[in-house]
N, C-alpha and C positions, 0 to 999 in steps of 0.2 A: 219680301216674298211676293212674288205675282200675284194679281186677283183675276177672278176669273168675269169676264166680261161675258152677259149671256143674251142674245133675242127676247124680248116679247112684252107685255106687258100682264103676267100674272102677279096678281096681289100676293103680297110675302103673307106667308099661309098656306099658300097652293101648291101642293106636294107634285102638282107635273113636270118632268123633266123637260128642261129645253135645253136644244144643245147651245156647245159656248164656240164663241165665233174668236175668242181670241182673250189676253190678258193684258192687264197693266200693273203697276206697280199700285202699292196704297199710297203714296203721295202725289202719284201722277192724277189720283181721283179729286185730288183737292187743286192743282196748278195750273195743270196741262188740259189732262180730260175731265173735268167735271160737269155737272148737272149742264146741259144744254149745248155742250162743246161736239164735236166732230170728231170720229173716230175713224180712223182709213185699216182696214180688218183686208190683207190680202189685194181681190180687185174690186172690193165691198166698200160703201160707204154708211154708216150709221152716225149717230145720235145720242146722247148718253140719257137714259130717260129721268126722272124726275125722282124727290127722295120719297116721294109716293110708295114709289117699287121699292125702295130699299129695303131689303131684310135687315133691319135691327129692331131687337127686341128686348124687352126688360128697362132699367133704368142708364142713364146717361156713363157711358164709360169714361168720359173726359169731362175737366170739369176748371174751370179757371175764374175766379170768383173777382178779377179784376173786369174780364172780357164781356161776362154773363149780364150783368145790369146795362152795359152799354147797347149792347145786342139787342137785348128784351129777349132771352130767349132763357129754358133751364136745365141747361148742360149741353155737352156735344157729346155725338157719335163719332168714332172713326169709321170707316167706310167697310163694308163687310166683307171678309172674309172668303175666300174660298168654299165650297160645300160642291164638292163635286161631287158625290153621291145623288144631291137629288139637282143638282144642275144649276144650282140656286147664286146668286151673284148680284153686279150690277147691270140693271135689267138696259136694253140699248133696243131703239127704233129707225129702223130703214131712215135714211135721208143721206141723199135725196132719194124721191122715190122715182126721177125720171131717169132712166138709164138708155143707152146706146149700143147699136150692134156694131161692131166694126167692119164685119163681113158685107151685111146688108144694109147698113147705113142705117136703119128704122130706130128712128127717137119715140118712145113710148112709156107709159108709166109701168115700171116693173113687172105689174102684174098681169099687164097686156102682152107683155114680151121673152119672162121666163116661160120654160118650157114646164115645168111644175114650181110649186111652193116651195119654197127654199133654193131651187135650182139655179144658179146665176149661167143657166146656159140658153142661148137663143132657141126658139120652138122652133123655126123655119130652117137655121143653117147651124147649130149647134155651139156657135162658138161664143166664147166667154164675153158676157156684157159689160157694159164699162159705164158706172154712174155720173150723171151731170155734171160736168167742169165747172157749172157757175149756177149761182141761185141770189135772192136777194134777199136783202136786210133793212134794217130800220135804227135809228137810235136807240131804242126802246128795249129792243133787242128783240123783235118778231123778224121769225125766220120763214121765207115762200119759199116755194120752186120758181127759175126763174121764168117768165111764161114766154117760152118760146115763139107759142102759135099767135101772142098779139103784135109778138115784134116782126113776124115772118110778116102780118098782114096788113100793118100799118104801113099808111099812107104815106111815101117820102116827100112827098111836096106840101102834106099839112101836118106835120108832128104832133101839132098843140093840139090836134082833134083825138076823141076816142078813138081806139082800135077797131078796124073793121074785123072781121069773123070772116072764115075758110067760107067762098058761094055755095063748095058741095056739102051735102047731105052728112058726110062722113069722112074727114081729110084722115092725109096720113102722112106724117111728119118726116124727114128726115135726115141728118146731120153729115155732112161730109168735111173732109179737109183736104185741100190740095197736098198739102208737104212744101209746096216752093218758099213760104219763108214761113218765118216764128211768128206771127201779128196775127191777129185778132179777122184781119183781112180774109184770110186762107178758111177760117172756119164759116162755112155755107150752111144756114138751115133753110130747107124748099118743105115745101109743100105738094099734094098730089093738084091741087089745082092750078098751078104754076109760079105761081111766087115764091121769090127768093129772097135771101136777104144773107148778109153776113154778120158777123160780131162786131164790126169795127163802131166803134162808137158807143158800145153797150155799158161802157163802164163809166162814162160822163156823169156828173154830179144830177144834173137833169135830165137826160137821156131819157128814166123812164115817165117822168114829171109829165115830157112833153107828150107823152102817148096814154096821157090820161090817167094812168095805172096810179090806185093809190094800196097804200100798205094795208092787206085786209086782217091784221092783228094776229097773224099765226104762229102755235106756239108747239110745234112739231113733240118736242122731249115732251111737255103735258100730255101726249094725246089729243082724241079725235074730242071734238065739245070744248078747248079749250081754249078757243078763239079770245083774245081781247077788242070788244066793236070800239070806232072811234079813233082809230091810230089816224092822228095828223102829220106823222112824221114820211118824211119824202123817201123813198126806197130808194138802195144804191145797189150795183152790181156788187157782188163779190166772185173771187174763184173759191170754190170748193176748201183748197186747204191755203187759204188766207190766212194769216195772223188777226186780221183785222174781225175774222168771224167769231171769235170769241178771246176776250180778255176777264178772267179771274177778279174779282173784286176782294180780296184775303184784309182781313183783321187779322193782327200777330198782337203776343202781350209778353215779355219774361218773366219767370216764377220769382219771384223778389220777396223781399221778408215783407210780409209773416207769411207770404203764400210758399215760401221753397222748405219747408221739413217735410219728414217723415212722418212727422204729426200731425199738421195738415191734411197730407194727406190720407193718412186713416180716417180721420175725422169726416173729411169732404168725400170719401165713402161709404160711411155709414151716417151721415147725415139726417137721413129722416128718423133716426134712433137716437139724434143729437139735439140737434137744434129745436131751442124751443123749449127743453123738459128742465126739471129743478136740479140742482146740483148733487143731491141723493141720489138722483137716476142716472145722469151721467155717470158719476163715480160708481154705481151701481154695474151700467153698463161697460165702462172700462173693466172693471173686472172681471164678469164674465168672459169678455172678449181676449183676455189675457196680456192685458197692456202692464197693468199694475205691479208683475211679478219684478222681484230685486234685481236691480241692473236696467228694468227697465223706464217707465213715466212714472211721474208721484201724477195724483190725482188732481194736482193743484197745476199743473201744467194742462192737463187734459181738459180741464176746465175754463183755462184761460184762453184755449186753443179752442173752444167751444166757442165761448161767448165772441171771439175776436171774427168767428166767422158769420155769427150772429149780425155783428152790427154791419158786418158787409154787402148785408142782403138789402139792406134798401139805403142806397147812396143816394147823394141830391142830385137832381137832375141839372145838369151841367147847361149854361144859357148857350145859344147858338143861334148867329145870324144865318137865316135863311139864306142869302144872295151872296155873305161869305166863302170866298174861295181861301182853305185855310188847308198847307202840308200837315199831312201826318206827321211829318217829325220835332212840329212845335205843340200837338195835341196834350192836353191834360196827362195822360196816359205816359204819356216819354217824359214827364216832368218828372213825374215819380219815379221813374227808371234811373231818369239822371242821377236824380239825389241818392239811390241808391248805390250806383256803379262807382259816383265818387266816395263812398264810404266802404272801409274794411267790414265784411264777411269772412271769418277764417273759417279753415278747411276742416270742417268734426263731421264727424259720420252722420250725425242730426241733418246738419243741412245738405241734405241730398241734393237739389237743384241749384245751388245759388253759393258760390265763393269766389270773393274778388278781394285779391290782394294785391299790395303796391310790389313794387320788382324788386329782387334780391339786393340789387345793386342801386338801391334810390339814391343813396347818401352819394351818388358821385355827380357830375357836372350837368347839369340839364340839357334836355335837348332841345337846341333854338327852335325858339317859336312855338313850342310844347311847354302847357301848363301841368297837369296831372296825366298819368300813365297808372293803369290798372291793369293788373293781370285779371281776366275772370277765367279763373282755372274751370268752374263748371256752369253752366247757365242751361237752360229748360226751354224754349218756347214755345207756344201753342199759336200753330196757327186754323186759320177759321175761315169758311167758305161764303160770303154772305150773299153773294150772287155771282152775275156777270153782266157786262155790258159788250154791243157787239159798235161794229167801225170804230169807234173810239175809246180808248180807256177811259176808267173813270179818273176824274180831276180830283176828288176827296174834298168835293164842298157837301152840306147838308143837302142845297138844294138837288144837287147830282141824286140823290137818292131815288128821286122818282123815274129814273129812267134804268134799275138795276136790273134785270130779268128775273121773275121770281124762280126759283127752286123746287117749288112744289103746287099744287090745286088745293090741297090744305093750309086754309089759312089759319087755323090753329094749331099747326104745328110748332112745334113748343122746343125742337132743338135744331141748331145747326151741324153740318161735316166738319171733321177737323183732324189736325193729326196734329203730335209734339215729336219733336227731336230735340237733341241734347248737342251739347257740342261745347266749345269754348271757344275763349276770344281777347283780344286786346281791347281797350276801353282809352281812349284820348283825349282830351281838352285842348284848344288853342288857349293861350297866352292873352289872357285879355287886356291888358296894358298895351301890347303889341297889334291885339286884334282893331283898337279903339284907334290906335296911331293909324295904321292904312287904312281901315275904313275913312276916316276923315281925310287921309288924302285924298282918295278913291271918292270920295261926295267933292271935293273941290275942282274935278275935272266935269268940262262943260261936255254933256252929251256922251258920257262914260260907257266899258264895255256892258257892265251889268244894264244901265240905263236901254241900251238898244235888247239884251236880251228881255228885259221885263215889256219893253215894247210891243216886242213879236208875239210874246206870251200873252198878251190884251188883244193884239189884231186878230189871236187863235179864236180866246175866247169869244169877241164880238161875230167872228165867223161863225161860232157855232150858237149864236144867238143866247148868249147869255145877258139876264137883265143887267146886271153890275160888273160888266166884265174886268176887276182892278185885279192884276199880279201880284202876287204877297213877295215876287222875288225880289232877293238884296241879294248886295256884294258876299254877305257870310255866310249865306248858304251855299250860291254859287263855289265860294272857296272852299267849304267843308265837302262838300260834293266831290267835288274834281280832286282833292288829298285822296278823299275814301276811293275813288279810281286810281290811281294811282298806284296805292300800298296796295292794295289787291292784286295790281300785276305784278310790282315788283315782288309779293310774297309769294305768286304763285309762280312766279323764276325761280327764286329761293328755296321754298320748301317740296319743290315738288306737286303741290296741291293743281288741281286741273282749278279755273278762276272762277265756272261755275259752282264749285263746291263753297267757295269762299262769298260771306255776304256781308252788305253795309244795313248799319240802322242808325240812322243820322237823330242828334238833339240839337234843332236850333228853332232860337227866340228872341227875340232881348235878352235875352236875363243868360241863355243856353248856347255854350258851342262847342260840341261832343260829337263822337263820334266811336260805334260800336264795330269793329271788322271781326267779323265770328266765324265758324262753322259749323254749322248746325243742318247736318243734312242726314237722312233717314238712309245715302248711297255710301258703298264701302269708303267714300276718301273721307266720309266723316268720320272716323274712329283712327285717320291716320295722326292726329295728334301734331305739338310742334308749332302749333300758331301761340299760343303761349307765350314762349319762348323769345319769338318777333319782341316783345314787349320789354322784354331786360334794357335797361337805356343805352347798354354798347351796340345791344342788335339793332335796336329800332333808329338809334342816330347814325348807323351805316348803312341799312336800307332803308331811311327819309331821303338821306343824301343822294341815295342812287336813284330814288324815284324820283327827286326832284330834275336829278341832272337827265334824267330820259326824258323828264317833262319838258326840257328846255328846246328838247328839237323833238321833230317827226319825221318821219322819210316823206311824207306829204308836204313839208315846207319846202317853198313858202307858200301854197295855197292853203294849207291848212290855218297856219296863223295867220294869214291874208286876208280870208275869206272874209265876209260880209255877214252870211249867216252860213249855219250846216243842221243837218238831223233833220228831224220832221217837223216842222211848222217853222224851221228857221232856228229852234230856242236852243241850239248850240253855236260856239263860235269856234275856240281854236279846241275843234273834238273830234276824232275820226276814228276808223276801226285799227288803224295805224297807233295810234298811240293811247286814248283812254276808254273807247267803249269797252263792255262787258255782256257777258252774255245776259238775259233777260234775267234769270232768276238770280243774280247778283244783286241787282241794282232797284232799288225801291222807287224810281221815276222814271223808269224807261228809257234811258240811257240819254236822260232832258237834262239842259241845267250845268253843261260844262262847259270849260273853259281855260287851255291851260295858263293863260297869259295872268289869269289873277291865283298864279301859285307862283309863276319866273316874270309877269311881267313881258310888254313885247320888246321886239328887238331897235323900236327907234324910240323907244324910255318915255312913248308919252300916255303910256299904262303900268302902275306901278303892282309888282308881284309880291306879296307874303313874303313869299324867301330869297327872293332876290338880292 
């Protein structure tokens, strides 16, 4: 169901109506558009403001007792609701606020340039205004306007100096574009004093470095006062609806035993009437609540179910290197998952979130290079908002944390955004006998494909000024990676499924090499069913086969398998939109990390492939 997206910054409380500029989905609040992201409303640009504003109220509606001690936080909200009545919603702040006439050319801040409040129409010639194509950013994630008036006045023969200021009293900006080509060239900001300048050059890594300009910590979605003083980090151009201006930072967890019953979950909602108290009161309280009636809990479950989420509350603090760059998908957290997904859950009414069972058809011939096959008929996930970072994604080291953009002005805010869906999935293991055989071929070649991707992936991080910049990549994730692309298109040929409905959650470690293809999405192709299925060992040994024989060519070869590097920093090789990427919300690394040559191997045999 849509939510209603509304202007302004009234504290939830404030019965004033604002109107609402537009809607989004409740999981586009947590992916897409969440706390700090850019929302394009019409010929409007906003901001999604901070969970300050948020209207929720009462105690935590989501609650996931794996996710919660890792966070530090005590519960989540999912993101509110509609209340059109009183207007009430997710509250959103103008940005940019510099907008454009196209009639009159006049570059001004909004409020110098509508004709009234609210109005997005020109006061001098009526016609509709159009907000700033570009603004600037930081690591850190502080978001300016871009400042047009020190670029129009800088010096081109000394860059490295401060910005000189408009001579007159009172300048007046203004923005034109020829139309004769698409480049940066064509767009012209003058001044009423006479200087000119265009955009070309503006998006340089130093650009604004050399014009003195440094990041003055602004944090637009907080509001006014809510400056960070101090930012050392060098500002870059962005445009307006860039990818690169805001990346989601999400924790995800699966309901897995003892967290997927029914029992559970009653328990994890009444809570503060739980935990904690003597075993007379619990049993006491299950009865009144009406759990205890015939057919339904004996008291000796509800109790165990008690205590069990008791000792969950304070976990040991798990050790972690600072300067460690470590994937999520060899974290503590997927270890536990593993072990569960390889073990039977059958299907009783009790376990409401969580059943994984082996295929109808086990007892018949294996499929090469496949160690276990799980069906997981039903699985839960919850995912979790924990910031965002802007130009770069986050990497998922510890230290990465200090650059996440906060959420909120309260630093005691005590829960995160979040939403769960449900869905199902196939669950796979490589063949570790097989797995140990190629790897160790794959280490006996001098200067290997995985070797130059882990390369690239160091040169990235040293770029971005990390102290220990060491790649955790191996050959086995790389190969798990590019499988889980792979069955993802061949399944979305197959079943019908659109590819972003369909998602990967990789388990790899030493010890781990798994692989989750689910779908679990809150949009109608999740309830279309039939991924399941994929998983009987006649379906999945005829589309392994197919996916691998797609993998073996591209309509891009031979440059695709040729190449040297591909994707963004280089850290793909034989990868293109041609044959394995996926759209974003697919793929847990940003579509980094593939390769199809270590699934077939290349074509002069001096790269050996898995299934080759």
């Amino acid at each position: 169901m849509p939510r209603r997206i509304t202007p302004g910054t009234t504290p939830p409380g404030d019965e004033r109506k604002r109107p609402s500029v537009g809607s989004v989905r409740r999981a586009q609040q947590i992916t897409t558009y969440g706390v700090g992201g850019l929302l394009a409303v019409a010929d409007q640009s906003y901001i999604v403001s901070g969970l300050d504003t948020w209207d929720v109220t009462g105690e935590p509606d989501l609650r996931d007792q794996r996710l919660e001690p890792m966070l530090h936080v005590n519960g989540f909200r999912r993101p509110p609701a509609a209340r059109v009545a009183t207007g009430r919603g997710v509250r959103v702040r103008r940005f940019p606020d510099t907008y454009a006439c196209p009639q009159c050319k006049a570059l001004k801040a909004f409020r110098d340039l509508s004709a009234a409040e609210g109005d997005n129409r020109c006061a001098q010639c009526a016609t509709l205004l159009t907000p700033s194509r570009f603004m600037v950013a930081c690591e850190d994630g502080h978001l300016d306007e871009f400042p047009y008036e020190a670029w129009v006045h800088a010096d081109p023969e000394h860059k490295d100096t401060h910005p000189r200021t408009c001579s007159q009293a009172t300048s007046e900006l203004t923005l034109e574009t020829d139309g004769r080509t698409a480049s940066l060239r064509s767009i012209v900001i003058s001044c009423s004093c006479g200087r000119k300048a265009s955009m070309e050059g503006a998006f340089g890594k130093a650009a604004l470095r050399r014009l003195g300009l440094r990041c003055r910590g602004t944090r637009p979605w907080l509001g006014r006062g809510a400056t960070e003083r101090g930012c050392k980090r060098p500002l870059q151009t962005l445009q307006r609806g860039s990818s690169a201006a805001w990346f989601a930072d999400l924790r995800s967890a699966l309901s897995i035993p003892p967290w997927h019953t029914e029992l559970m979950e009653l328990v994890e909602a009444h809570r503060r009437h739980l935990v904690g108290k003597s075993d007379e009161r619990i049993a006491e309280f299950a009865q009144d609540e009406g759990w205890l009636t015939p057919g339904g809990y004996s008291a000796s479950q509800v109790l165990r179910t008690v205590r069990t989420l008791e000792n969950a509350v304070q976990p040991e603090p798990a050790e972690d290197d600072e300067d460690e760059i470590r994937f999520a998908a060899g974290e503590p957290l997927r270890q536990e998952e593993y072990e569960q997904l390889s073990k039977v859950t059958e299907d009783t009414p009790e376990n409401k979130h969580f059943v994984c069972e082996p295929p109808q058809d086990a007892q018949r011939s294996d499929v090469p290079g496949i160690d276990r096959v799980m069906l997981v008929k039903r699985l839960r996930e919850v995912r979790v908002l924990t910031g965002f970072t802007r130009i770069r994604p986050p990497q998922g080291s510890k230290a990465d944390r200090d650059r996440i953009g906060r959420l909120s002005r309260n630093t005691d805010l005590d829960w995160l955004p979040a939403i769960d869906v449900v869905g199902e999935g196939v669950f796979l293991t490589l063949d570790q006998e097989r797995l140990h055989r190629w790897e160790s071929a794959v280490l006996r070649i001098d200067s290997n494909r995985t070797d130059r991707m882990r390369a690239a992936h160091a040169d990235l991080l040293r770029e971005q000024e990390w102290e220990n910049p060491r790649s955790p990549l191996t050959s086995r994730f790389v190969l798990l990676h590019t499988l889980a692309h792979a069955l993802i298109n061949e399944w979305s040929l197959d079943c019908g499924y659109p590819a972003a409905s369909l998602r990967e959650r990789l388990y790899v470690d030493d010890e781990m090499c798994g692989v989750l293809l689910y779908t679990a999405t809150s949009d109608s192709a999740g309830s279309l069913g039939g991924i399941v299925a994929r998983g009987e060992v006649a379906e999945l040994s005829r589309s392994l086969s197919l996916a691998v024989e797609r993998a073996a060519w591209c309509s891009c070869d031979p440059l695709c398998m040729e190449a040297e590097a591909n994707g963004v920093g280089g850290l793909n090789l034989a990868a293109c939109h041609a044959c394995l990427l996926l759209p974003e919300t697919s793929c847990e690394m940003n579509n980094t990390f593939l390769d199809r040559a270590h699934l077939v191997g290349t074509p002069a045999k001096d790269f050996p492939g898995y299934f080759a």
